[in-house]
Backbone and ligand atoms as CSV (ligand in chain L), in Angstrom:
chain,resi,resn,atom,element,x,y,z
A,1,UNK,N,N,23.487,-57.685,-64.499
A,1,UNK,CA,C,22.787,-56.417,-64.781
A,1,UNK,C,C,21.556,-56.270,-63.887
A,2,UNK,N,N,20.808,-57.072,-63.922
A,2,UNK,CA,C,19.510,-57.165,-63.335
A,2,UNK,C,C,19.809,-57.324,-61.736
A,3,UNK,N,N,20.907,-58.083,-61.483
A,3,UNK,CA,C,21.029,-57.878,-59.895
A,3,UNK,C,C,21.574,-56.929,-59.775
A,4,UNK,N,N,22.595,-55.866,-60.361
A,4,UNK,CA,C,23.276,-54.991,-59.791
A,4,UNK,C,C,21.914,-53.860,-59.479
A,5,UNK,N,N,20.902,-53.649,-60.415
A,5,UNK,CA,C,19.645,-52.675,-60.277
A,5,UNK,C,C,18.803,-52.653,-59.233
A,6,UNK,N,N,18.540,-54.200,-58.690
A,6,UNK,CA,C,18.242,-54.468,-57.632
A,6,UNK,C,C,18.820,-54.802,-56.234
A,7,UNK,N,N,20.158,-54.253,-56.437
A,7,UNK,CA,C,20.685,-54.115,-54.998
A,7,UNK,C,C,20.400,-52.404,-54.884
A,8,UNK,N,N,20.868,-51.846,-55.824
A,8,UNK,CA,C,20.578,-50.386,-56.146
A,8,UNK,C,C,19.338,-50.135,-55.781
A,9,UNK,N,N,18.365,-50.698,-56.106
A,9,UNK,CA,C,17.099,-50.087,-55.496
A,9,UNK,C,C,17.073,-49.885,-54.007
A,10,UNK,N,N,17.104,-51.613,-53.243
A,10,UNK,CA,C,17.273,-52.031,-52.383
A,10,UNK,C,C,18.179,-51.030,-51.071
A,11,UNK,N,N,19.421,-50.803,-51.828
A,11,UNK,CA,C,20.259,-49.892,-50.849
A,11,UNK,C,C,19.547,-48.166,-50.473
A,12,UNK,N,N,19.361,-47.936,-51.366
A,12,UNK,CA,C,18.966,-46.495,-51.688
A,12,UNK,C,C,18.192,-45.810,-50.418
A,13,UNK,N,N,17.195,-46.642,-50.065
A,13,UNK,CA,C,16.048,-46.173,-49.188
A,13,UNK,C,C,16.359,-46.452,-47.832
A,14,UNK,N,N,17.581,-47.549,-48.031
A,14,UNK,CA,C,17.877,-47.383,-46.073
A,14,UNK,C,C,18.835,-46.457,-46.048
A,15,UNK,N,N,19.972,-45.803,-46.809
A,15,UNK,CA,C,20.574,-44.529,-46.994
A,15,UNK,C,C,19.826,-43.547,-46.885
A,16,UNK,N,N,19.085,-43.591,-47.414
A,16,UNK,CA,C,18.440,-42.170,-47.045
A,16,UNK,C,C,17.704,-42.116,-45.305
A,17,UNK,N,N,17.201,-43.117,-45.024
A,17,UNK,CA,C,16.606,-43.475,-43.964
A,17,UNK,C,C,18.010,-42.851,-42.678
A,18,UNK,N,N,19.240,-43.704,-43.162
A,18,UNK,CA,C,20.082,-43.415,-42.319
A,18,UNK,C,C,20.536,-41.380,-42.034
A,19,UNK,N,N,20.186,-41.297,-42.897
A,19,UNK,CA,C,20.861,-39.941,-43.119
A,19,UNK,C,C,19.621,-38.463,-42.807
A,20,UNK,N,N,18.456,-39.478,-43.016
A,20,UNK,CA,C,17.446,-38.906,-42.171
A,20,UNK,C,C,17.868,-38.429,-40.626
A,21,UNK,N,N,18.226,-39.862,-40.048
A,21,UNK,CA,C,17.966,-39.974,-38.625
A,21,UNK,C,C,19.066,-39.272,-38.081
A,22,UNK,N,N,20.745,-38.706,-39.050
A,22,UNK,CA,C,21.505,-38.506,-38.297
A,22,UNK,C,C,20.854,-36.715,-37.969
A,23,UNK,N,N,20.178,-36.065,-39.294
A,23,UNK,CA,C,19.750,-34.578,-38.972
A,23,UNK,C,C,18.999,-34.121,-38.205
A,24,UNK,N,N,18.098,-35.293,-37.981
A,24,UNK,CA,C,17.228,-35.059,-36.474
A,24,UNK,C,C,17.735,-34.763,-35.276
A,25,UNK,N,N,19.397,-35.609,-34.859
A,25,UNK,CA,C,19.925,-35.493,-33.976
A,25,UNK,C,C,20.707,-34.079,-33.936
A,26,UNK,N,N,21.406,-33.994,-35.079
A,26,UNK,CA,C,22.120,-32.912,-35.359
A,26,UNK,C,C,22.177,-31.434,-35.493
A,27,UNK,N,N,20.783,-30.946,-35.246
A,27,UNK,CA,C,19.789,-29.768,-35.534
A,27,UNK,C,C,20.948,-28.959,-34.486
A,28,UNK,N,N,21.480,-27.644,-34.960
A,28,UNK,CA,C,22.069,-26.846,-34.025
A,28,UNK,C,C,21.396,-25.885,-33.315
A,29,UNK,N,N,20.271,-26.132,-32.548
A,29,UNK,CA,C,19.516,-24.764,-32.196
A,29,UNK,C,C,19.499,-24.757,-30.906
A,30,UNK,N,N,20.881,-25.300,-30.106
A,30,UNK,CA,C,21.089,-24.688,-28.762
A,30,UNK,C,C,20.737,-23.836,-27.647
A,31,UNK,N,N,21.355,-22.779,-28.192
A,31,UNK,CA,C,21.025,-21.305,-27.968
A,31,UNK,C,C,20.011,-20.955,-27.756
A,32,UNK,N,N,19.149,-21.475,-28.322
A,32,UNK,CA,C,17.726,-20.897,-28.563
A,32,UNK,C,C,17.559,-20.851,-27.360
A,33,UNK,N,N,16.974,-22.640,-26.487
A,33,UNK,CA,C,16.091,-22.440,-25.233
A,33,UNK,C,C,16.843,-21.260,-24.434
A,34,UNK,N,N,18.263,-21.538,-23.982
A,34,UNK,CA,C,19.308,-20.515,-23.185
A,34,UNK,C,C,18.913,-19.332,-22.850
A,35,UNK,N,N,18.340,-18.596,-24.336
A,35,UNK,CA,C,17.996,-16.891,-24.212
A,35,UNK,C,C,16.230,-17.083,-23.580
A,36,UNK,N,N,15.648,-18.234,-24.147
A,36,UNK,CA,C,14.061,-17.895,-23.530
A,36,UNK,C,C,14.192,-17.692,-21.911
A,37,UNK,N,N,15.255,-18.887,-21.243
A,37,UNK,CA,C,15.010,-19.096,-19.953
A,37,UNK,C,C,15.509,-17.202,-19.531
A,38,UNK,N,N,16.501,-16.525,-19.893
A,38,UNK,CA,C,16.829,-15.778,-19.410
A,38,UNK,C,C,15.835,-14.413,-19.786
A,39,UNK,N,N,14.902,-14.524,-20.757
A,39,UNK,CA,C,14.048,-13.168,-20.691
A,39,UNK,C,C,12.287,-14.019,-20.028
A,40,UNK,N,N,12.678,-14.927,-19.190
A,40,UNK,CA,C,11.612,-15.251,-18.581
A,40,UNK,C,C,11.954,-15.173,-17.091
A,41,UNK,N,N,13.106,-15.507,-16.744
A,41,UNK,CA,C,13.872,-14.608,-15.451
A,41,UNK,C,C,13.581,-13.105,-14.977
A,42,UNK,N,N,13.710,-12.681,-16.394
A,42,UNK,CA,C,13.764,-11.355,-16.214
A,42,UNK,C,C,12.363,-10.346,-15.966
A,43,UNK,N,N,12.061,-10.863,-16.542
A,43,UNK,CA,C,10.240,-10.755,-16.528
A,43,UNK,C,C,9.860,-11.046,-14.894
A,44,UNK,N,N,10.397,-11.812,-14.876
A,44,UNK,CA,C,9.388,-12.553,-12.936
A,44,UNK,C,C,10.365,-11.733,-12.003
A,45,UNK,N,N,11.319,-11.297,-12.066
A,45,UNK,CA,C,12.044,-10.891,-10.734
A,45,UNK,C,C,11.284,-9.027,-10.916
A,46,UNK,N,N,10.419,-9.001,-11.875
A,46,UNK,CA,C,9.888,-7.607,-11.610
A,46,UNK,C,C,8.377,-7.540,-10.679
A,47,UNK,N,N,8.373,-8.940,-10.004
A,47,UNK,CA,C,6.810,-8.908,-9.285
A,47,UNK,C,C,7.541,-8.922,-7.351
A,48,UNK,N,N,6.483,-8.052,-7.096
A,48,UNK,CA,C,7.083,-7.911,-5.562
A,48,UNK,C,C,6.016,-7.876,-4.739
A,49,UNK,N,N,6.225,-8.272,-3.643
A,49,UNK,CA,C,4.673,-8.087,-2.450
A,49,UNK,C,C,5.811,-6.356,-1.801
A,50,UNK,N,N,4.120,-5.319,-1.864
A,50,UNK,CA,C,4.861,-3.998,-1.408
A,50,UNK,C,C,4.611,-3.978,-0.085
A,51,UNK,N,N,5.068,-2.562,0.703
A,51,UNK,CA,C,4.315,-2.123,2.132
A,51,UNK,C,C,2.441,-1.430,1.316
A,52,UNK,N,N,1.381,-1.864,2.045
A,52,UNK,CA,C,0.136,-1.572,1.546
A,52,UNK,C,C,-0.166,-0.139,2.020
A,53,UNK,N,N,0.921,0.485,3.091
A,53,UNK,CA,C,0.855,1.819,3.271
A,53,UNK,C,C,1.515,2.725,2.129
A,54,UNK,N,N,2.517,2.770,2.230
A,54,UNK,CA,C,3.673,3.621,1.369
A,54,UNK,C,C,4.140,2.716,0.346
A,55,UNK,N,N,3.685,1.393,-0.292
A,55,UNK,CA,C,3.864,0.917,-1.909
A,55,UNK,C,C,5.888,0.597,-1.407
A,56,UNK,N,N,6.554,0.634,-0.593
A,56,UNK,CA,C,7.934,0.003,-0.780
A,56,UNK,C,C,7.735,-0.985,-0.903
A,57,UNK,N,N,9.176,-1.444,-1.887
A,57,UNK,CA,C,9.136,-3.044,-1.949
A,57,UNK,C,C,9.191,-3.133,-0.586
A,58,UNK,N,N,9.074,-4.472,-0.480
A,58,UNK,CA,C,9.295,-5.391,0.571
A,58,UNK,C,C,9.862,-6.266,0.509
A,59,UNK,N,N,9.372,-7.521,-0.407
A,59,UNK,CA,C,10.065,-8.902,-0.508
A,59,UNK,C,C,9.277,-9.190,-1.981
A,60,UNK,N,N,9.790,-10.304,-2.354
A,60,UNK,CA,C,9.382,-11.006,-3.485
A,60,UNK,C,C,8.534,-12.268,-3.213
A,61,UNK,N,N,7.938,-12.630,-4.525
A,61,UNK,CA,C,7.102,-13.930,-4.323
A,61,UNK,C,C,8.185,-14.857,-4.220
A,62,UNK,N,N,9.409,-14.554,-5.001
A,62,UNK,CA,C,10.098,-15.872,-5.715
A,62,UNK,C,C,11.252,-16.395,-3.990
A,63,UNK,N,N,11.001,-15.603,-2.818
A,63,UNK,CA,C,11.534,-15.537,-1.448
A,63,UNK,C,C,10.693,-16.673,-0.610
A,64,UNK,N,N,9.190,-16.411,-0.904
A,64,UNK,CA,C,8.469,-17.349,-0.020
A,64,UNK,C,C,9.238,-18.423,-0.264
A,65,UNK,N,N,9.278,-19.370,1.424
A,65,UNK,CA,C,9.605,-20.595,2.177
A,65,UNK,C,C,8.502,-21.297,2.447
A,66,UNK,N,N,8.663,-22.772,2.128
A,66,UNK,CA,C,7.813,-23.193,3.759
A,66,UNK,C,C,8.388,-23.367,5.306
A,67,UNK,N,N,7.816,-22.767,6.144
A,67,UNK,CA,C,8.431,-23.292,7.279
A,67,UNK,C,C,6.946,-24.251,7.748
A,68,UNK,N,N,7.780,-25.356,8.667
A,68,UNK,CA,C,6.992,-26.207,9.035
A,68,UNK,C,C,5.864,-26.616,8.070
A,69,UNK,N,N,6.585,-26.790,7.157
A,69,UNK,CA,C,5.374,-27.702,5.869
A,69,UNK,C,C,4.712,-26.391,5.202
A,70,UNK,N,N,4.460,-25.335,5.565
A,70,UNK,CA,C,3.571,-24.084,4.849
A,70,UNK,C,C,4.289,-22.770,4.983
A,71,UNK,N,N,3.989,-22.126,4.037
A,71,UNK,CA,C,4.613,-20.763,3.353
A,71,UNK,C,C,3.575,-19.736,4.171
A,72,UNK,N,N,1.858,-20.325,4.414
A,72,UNK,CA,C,1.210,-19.319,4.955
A,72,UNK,C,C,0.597,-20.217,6.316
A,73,UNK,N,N,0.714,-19.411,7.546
A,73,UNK,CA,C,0.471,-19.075,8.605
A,73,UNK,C,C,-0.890,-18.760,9.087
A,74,UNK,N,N,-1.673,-19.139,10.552
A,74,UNK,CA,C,-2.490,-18.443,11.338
A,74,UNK,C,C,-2.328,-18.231,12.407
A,75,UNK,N,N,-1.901,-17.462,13.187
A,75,UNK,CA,C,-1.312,-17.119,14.559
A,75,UNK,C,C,-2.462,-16.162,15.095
A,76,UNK,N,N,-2.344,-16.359,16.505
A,76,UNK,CA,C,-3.155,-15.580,17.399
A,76,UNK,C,C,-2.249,-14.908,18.296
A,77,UNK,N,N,-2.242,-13.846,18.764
A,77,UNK,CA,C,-1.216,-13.126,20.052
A,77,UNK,C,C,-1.835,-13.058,21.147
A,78,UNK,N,N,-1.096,-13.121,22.313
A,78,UNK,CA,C,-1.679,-13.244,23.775
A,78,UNK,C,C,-2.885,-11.926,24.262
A,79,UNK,N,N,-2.774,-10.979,22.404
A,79,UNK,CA,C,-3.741,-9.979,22.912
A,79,UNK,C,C,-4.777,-10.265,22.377
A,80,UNK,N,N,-4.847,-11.467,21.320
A,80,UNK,CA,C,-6.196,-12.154,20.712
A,80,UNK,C,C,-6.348,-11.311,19.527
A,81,UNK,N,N,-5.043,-10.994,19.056
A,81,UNK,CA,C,-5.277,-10.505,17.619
A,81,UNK,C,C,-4.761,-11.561,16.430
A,82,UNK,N,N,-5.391,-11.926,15.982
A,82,UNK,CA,C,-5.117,-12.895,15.031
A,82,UNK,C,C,-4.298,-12.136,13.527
A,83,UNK,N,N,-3.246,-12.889,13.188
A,83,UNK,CA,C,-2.697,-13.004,12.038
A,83,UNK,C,C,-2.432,-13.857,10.834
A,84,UNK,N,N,-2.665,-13.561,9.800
A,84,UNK,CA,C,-2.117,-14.602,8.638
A,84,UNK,C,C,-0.844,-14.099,8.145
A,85,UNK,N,N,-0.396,-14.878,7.976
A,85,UNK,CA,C,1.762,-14.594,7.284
A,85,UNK,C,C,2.073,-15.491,6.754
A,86,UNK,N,N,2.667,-14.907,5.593
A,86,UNK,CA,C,3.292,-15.512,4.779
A,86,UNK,C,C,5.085,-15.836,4.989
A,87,UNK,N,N,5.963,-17.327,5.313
A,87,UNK,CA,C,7.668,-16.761,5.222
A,87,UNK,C,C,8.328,-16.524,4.394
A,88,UNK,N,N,9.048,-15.804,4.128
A,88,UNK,CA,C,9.973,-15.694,3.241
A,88,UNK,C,C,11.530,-15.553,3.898
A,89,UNK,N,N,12.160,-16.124,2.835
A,89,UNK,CA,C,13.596,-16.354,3.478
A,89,UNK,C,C,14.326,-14.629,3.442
A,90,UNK,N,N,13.835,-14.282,2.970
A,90,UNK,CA,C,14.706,-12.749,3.053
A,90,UNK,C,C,13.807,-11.350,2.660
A,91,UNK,N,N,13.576,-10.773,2.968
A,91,UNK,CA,C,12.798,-9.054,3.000
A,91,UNK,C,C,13.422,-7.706,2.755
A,92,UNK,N,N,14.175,-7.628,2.128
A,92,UNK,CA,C,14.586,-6.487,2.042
A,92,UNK,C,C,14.458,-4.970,2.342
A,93,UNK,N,N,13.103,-5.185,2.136
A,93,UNK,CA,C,12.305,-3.688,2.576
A,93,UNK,C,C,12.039,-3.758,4.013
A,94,UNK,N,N,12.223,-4.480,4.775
A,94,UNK,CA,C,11.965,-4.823,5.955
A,94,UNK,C,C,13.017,-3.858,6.994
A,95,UNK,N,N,13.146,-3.115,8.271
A,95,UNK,CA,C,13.964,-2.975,8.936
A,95,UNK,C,C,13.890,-3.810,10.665
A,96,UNK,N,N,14.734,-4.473,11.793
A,96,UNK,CA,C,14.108,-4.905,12.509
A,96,UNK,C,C,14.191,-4.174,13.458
A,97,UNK,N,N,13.281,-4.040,14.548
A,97,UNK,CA,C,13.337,-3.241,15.561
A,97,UNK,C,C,13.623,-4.387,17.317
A,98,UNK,N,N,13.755,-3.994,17.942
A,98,UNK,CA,C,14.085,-4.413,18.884
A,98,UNK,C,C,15.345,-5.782,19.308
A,99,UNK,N,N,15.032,-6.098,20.619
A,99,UNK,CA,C,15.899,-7.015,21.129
A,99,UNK,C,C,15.483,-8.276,20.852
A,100,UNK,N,N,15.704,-9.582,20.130
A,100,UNK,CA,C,15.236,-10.614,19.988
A,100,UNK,C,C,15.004,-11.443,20.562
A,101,UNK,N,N,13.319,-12.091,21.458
A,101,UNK,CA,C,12.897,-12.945,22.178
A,101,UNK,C,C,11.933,-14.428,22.048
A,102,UNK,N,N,12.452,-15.362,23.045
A,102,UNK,CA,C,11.487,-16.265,22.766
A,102,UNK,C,C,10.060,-16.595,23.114
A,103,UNK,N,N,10.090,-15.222,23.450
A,103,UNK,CA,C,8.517,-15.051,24.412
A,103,UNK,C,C,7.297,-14.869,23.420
A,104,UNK,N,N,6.311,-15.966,24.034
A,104,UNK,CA,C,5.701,-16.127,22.817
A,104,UNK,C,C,5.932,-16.548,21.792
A,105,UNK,N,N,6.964,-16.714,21.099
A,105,UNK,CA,C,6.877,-17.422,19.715
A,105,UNK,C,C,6.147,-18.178,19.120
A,106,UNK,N,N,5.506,-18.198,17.905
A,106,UNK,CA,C,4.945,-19.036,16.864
A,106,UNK,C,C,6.090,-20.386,16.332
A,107,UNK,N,N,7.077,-19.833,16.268
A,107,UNK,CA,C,8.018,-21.046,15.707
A,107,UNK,C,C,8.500,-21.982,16.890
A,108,UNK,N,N,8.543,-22.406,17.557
A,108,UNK,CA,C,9.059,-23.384,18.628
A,108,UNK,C,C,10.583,-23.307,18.573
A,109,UNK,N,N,11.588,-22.694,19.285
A,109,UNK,CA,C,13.227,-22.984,19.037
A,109,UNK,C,C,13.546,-21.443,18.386
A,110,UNK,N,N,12.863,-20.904,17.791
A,110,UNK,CA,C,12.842,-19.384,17.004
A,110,UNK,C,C,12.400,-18.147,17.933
A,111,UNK,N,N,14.025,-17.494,17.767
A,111,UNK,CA,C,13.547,-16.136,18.607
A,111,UNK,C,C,13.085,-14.673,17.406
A,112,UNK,N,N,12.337,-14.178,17.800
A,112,UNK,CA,C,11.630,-13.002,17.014
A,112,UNK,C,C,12.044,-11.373,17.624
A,113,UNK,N,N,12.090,-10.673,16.685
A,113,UNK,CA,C,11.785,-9.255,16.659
A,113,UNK,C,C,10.811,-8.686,15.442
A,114,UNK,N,N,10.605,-7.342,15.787
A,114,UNK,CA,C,9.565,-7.011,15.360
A,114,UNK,C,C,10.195,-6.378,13.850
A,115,UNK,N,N,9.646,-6.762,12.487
A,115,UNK,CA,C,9.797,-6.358,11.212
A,115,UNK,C,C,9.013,-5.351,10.928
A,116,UNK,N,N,9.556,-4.084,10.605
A,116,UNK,CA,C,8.767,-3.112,10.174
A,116,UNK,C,C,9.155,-2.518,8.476
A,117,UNK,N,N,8.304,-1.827,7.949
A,117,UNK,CA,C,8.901,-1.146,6.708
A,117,UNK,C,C,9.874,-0.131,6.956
A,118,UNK,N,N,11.458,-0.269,5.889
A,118,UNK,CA,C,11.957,0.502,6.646
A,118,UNK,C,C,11.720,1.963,5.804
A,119,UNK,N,N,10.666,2.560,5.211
A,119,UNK,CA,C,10.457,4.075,4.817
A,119,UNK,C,C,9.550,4.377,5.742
A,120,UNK,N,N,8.023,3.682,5.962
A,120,UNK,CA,C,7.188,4.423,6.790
A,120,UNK,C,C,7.017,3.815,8.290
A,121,UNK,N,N,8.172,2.333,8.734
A,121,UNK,CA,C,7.618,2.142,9.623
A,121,UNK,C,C,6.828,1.416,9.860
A,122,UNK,N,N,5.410,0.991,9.232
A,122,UNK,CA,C,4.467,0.308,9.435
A,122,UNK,C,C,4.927,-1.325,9.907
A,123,UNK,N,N,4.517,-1.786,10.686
A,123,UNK,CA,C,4.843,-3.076,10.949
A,123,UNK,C,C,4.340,-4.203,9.978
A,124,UNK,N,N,5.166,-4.505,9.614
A,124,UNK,CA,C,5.277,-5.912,8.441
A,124,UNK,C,C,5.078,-7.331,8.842
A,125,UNK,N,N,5.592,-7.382,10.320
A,125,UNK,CA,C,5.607,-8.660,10.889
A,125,UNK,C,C,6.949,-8.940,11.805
A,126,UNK,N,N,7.712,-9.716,11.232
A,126,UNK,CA,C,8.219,-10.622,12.703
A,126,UNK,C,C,9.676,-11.415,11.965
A,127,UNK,N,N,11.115,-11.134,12.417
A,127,UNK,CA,C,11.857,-12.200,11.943
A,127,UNK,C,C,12.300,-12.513,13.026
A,128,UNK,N,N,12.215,-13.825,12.284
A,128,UNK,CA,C,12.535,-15.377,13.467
A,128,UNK,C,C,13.896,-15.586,12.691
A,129,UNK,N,N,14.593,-15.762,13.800
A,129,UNK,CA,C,16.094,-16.699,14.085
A,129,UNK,C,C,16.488,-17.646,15.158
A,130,UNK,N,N,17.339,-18.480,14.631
A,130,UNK,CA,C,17.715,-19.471,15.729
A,130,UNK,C,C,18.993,-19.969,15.113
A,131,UNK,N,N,20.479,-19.491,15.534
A,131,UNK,CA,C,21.089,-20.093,15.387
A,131,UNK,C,C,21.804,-19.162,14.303
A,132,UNK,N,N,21.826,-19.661,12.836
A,132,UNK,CA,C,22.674,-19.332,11.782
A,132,UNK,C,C,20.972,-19.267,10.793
A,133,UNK,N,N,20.009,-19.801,11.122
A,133,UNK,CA,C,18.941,-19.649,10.387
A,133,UNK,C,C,18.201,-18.404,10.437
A,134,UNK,N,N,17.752,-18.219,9.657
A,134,UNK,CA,C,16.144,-17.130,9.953
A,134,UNK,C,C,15.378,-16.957,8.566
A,135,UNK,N,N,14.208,-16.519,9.079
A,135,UNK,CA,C,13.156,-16.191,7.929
A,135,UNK,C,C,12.170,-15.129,8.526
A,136,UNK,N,N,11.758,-14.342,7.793
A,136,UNK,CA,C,10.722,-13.165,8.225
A,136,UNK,C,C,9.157,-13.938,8.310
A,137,UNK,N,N,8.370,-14.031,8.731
A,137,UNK,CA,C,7.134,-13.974,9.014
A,137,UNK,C,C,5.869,-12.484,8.779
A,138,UNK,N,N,5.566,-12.251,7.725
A,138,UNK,CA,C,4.809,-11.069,7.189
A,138,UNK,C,C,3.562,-11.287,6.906
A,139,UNK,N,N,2.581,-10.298,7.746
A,139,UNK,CA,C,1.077,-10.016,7.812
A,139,UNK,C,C,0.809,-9.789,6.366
A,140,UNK,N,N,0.180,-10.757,5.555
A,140,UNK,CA,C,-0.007,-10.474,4.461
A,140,UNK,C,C,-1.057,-9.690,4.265
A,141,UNK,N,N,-2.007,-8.902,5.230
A,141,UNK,CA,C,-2.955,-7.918,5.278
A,141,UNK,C,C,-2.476,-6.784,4.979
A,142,UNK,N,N,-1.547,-6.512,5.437
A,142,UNK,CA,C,-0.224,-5.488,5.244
A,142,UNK,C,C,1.012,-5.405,3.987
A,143,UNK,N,N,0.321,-6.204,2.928
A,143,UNK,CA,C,1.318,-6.767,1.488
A,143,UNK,C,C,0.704,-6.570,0.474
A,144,UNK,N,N,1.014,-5.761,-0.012
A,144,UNK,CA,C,0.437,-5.847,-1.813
A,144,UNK,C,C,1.474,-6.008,-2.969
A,145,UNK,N,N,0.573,-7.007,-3.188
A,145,UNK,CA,C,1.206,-7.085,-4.751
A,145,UNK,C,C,1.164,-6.363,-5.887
A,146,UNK,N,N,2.435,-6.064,-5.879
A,146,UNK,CA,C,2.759,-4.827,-7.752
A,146,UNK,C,C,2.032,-4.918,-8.621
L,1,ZN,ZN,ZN,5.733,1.313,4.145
């Protein structure tokens, strides 16, 4: 009698212990994170760098690259006008104008033409290619953010 009460005690509390630990694991709330990641997606693909003339998109933050170790740039041109640029792998608002050269280049191996906005025109900057690669190079003086 007296031992059967005291195995009974004895058992009781690592059962429960066990049955603790399996609901911790077992919690079904999957789903949950799934939908946060996707209305936090959705939220960020609405921020854009515009043209600072005429407000078109242009490109996105979530586009910036680094090339050569940095995303932002200081370049000087053989006319001693200095630029800061930011790369980004793709521009949308961008149209390019001309024939593509290595004259002058900032990128070493990268040939350039000139990136302009394609509603008003205004010059945006510069896409560099070489090969199967490219990335735009954009005067961020000339970029506003939404
Ligand atoms: Zn524009």
């Amino acid at each position: 009698m007296t031992q059967a009460s005291e195995t009974g005690n004895n058992a009781s509390p690592l059962r429960g212990d066990a049955i603790r630990a399996f609901q911790k694991t077992a919690l079904p709330d999957a789903a949950a994170p799934e939908s946060d990641i996707k209305d936090r997606t959705e939220e960020e693909t609405e921020k854009y760098f515009i043209c600072a003339f005429c407000a078109h998109i242009i490109t996105s933050p979530d586009d910036a690259i680094a090339v050569d170790g940095s995303v932002a740039h200081t370049f000087t041109n053989p006319a001693g006008v200095t630029f800061d640029i930011g790369c980004f792998r793709e521009a949308p608002g961008c149209s390019t104008v001309g024939e593509p050269t290595a004259e002058f280049t900032w990128f070493p191996g990268f040939m350039w033409s000139y990136a302009v906005c394609s509603r008003c025109r205004a010059h945006m900057g510069w896409l560099y290619r070489s090969g199967a690669s490219s990335f735009y190079g954009l005067i961020l003086d000339n970029l506003r953010e939404n």
